[in-house]
MDAnalysis code that builds the backbone (N, CA, C; Angstrom):
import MDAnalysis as mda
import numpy as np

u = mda.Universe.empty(354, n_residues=118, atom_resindex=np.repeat(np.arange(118), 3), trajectory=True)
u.add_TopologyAttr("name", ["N", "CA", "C"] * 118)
u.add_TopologyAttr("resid", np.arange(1, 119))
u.add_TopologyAttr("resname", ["UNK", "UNK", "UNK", "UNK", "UNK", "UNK", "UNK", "UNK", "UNK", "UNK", "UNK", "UNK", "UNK", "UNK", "UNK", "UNK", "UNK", "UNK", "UNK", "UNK", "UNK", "UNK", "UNK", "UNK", "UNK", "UNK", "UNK", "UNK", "UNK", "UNK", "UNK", "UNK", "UNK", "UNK", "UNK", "UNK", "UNK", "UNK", "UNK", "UNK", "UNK", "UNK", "UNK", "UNK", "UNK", "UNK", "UNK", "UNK", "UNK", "UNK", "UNK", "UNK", "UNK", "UNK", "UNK", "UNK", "UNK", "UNK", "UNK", "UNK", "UNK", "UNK", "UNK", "UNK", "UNK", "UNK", "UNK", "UNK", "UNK", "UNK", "UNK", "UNK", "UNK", "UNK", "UNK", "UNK", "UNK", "UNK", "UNK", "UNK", "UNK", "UNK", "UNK", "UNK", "UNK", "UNK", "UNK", "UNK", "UNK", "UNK", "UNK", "UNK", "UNK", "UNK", "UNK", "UNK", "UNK", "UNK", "UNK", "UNK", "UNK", "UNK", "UNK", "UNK", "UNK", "UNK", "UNK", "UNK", "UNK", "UNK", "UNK", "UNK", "UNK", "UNK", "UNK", "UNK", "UNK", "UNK"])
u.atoms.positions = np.array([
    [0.829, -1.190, 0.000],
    [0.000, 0.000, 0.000],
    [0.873, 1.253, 0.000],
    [1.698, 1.093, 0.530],
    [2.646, 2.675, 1.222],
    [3.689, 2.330, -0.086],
    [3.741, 1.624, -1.015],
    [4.615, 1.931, -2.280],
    [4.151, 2.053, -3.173],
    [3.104, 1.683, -3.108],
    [1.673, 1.800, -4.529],
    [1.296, 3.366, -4.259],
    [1.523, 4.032, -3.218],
    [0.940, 5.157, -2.647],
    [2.367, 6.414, -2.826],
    [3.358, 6.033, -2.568],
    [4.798, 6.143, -3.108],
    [4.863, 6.468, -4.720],
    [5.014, 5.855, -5.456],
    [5.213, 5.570, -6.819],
    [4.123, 6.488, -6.869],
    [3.124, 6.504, -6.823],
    [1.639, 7.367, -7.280],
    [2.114, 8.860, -6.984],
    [2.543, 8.626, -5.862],
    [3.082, 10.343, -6.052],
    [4.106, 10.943, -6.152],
    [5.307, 9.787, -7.147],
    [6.311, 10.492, -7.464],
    [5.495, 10.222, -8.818],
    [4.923, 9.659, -9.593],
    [4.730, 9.840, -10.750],
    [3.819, 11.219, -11.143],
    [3.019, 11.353, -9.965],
    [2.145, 12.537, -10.260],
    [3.420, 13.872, -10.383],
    [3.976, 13.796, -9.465],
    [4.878, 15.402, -9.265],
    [5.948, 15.249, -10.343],
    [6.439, 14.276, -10.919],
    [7.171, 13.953, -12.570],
    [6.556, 14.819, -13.501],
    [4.997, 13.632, -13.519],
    [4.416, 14.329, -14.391],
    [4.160, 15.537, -14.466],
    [3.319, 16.360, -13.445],
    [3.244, 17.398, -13.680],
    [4.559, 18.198, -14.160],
    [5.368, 17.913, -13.449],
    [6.634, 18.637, -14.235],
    [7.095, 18.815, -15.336],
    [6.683, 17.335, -15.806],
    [7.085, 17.284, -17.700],
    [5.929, 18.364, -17.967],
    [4.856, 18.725, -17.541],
    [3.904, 19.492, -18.550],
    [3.984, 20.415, -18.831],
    [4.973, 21.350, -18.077],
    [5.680, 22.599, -17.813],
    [6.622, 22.479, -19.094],
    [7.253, 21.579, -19.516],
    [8.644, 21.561, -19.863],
    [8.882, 22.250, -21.829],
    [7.501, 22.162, -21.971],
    [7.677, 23.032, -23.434],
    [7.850, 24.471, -23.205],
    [7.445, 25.061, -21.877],
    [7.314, 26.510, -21.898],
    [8.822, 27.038, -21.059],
    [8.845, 25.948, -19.723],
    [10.409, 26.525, -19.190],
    [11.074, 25.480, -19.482],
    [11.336, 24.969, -20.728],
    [12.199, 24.137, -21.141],
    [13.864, 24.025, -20.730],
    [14.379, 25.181, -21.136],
    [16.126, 25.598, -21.197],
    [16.383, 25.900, -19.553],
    [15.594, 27.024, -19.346],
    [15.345, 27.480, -17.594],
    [15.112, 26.424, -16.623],
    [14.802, 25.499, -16.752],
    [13.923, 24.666, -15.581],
    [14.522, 23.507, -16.071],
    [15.265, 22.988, -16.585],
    [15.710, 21.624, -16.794],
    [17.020, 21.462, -15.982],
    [17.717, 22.099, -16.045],
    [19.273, 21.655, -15.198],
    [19.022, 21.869, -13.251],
    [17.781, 23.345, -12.897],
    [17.692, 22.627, -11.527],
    [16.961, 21.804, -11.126],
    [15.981, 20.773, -11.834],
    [15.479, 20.207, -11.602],
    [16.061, 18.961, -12.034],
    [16.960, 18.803, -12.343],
    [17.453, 17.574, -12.521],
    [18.482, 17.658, -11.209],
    [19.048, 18.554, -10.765],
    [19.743, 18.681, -9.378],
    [18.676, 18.054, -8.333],
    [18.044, 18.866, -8.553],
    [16.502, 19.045, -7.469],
    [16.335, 17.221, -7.419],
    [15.920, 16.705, -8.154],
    [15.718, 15.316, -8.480],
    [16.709, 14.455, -8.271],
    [17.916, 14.806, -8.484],
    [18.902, 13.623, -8.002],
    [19.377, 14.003, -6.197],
    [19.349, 14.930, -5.969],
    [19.866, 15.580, -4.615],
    [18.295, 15.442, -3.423],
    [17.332, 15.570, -4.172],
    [16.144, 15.680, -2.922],
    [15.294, 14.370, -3.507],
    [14.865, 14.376, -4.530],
    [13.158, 13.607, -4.799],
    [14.033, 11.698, -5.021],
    [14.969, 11.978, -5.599],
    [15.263, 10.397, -5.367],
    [15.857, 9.797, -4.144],
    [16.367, 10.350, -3.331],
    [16.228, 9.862, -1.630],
    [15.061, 9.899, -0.907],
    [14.429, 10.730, -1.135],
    [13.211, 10.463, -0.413],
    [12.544, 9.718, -0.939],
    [12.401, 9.201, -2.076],
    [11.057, 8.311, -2.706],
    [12.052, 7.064, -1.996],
    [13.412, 6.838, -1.948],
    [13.663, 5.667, -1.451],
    [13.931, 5.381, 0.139],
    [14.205, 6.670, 0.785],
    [13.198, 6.851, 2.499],
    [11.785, 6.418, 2.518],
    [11.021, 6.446, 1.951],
    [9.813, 6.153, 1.982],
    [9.592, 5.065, 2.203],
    [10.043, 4.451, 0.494],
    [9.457, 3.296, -0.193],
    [10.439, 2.339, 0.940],
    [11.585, 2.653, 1.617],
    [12.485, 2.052, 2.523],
    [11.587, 1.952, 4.128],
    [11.243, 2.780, 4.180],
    [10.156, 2.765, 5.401],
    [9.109, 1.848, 5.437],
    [8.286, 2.223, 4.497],
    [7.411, 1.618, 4.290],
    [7.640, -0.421, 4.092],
    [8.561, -0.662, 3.698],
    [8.867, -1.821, 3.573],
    [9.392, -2.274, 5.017],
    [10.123, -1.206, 5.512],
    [10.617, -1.632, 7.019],
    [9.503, -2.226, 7.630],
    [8.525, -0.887, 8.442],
    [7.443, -0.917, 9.567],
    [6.179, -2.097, 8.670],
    [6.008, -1.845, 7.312],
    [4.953, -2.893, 6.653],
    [3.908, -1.845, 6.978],
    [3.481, -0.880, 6.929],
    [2.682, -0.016, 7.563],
    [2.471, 1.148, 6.429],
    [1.167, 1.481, 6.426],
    [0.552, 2.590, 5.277],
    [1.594, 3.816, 5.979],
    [1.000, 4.828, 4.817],
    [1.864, 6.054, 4.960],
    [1.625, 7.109, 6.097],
    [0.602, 7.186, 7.286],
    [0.508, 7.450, 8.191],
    [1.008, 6.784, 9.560],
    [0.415, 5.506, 9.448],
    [0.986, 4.863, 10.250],
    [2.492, 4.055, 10.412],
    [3.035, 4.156, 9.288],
    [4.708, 4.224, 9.030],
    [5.142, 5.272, 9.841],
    [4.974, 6.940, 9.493],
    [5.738, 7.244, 10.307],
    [5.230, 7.567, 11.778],
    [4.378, 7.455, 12.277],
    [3.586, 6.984, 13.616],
    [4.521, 6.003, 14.474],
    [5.024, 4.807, 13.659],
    [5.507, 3.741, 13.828],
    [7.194, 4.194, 14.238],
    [8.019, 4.994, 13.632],
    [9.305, 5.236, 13.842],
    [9.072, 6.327, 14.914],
    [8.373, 8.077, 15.287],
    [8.090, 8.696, 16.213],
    [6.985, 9.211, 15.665],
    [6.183, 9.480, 16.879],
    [4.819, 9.630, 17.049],
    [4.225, 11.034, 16.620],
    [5.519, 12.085, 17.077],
    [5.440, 13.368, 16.488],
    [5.337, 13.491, 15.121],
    [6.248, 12.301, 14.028],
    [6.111, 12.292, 12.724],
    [4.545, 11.968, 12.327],
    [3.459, 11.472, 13.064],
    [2.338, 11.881, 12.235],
    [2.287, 12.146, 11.278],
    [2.129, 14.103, 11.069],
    [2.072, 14.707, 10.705],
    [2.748, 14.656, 8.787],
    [4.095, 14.270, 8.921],
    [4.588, 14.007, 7.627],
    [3.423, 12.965, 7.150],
    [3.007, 12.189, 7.539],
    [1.792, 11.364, 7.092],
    [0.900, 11.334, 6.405],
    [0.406, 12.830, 7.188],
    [-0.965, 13.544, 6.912],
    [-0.728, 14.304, 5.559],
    [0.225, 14.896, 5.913],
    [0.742, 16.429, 5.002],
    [1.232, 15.262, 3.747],
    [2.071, 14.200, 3.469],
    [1.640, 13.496, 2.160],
    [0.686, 13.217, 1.778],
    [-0.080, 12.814, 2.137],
    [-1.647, 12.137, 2.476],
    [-2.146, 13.415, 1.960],
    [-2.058, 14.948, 2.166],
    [-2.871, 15.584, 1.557],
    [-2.798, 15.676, 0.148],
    [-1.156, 16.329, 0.009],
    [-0.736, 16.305, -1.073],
    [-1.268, 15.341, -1.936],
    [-0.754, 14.235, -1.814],
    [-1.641, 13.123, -2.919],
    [-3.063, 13.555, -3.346],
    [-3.777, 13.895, -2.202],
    [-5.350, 14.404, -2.906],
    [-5.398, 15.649, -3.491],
    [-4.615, 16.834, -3.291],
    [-4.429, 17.856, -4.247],
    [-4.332, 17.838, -5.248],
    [-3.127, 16.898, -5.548],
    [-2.360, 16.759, -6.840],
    [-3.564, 15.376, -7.329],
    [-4.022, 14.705, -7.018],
    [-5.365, 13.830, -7.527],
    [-6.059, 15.282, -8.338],
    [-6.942, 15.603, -7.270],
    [-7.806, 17.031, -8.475],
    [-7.250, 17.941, -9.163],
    [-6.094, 18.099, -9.107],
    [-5.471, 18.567, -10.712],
    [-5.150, 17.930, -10.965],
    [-4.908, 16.744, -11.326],
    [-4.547, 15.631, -12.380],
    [-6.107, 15.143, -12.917],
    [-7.060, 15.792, -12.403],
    [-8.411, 14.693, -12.844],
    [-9.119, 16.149, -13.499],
    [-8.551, 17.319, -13.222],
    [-8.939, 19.078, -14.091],
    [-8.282, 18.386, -15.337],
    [-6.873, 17.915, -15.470],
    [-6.407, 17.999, -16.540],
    [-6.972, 16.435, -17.308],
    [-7.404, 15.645, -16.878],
    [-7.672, 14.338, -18.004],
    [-8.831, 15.093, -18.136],
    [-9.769, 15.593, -17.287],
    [-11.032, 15.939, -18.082],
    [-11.256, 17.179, -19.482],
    [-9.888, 17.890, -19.453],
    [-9.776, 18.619, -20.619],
    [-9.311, 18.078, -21.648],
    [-8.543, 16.806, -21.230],
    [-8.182, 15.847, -22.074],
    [-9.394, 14.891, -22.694],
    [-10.219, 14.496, -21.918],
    [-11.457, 14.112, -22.887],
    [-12.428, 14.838, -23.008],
    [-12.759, 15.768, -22.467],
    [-13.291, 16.610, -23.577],
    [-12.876, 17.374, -24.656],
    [-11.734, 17.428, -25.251],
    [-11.282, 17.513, -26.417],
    [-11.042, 16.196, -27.361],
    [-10.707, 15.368, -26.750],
    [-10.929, 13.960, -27.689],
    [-12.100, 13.698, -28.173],
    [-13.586, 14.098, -27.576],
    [-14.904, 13.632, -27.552],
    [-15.510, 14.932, -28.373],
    [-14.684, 15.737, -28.345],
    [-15.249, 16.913, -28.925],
    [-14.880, 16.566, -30.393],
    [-13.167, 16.190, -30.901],
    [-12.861, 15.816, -32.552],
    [-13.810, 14.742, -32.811],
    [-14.302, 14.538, -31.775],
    [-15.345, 13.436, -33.130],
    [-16.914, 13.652, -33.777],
    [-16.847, 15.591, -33.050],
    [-17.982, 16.136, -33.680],
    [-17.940, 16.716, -35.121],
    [-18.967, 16.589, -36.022],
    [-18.915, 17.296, -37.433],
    [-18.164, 18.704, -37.217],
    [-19.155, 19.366, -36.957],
    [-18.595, 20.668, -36.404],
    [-17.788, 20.728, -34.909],
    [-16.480, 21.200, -35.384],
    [-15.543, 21.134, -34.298],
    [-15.738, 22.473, -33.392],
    [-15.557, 22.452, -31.840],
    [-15.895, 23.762, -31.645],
    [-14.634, 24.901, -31.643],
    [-13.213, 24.378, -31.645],
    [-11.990, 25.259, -31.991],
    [-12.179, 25.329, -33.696],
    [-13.100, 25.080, -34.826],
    [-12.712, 25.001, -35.862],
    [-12.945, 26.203, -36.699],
    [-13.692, 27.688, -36.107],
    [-14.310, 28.864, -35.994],
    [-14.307, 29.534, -34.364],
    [-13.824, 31.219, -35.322],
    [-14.279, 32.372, -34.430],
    [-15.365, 32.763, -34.521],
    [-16.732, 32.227, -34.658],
    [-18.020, 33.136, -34.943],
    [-18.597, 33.099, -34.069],
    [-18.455, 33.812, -33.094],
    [-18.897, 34.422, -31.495],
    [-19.155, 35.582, -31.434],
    [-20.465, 36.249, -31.030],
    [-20.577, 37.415, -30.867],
    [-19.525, 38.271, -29.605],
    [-19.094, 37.571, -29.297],
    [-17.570, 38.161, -28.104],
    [-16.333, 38.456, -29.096],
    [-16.166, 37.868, -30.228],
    [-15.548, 38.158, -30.735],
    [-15.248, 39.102, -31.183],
    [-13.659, 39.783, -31.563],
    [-13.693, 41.465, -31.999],
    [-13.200, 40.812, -33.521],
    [-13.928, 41.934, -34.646],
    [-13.120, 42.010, -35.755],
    [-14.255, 41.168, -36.949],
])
């Protein structure tokens, strides 16, 4: 559970990152590859190392090593559901544009909107 839960949210914070990467392409690629070898790949293997230790979900893992750590628990635990509803904003713009090309009339295929200037 606590690596299935792991993996899920290093793939989410990847991903989102690649989606960025056409616009701060040149800018944002060399510290984040620091960023990623120096912070996000020790911790995904603190985790996924924890979690295999105690055998214990991601709250009660660190509950399990000190009691004060809770909290890191929770505060992943949120994160994951944040980053869930923007990842589920973005597939749903993703099918509704797939579901939309398979209309006759496309609705990006014309400006004829009375909002429109010109």
């Amino acid at each position: 559970m606590f690596s299935t839960l792991s993996s899920n949210c290093s793939y989410q914070l990847l991903s989102s990152l690649f989606l960025n990467f056409p616009f701060l392409l040149r800018a944002f690629f060399i510290p984040y590859l620091i960023f990623l070898f120096t912070c996000g790949i020790p911790v995904f293997l603190l985790e996924t190392a924890l979690g295999q230790y105690t055998s214990q979900g991601g709250v009660t893992a660190w509950r399990k090593i000190c009691p004060i750590f809770e909290g890191i628990g929770y505060a992943s635990q949120m994160i994951v559901v944040l980053l869930n509803i923007y990842y589920i904003i973005v597939l749903a713009w993703a099918l509704f544009y797939l579901f939309s090309s398979f209309t006759v009339d496309l609705p990006w295929g014309s400006c004829h909107h009375e909002w429109n200037t010109g």
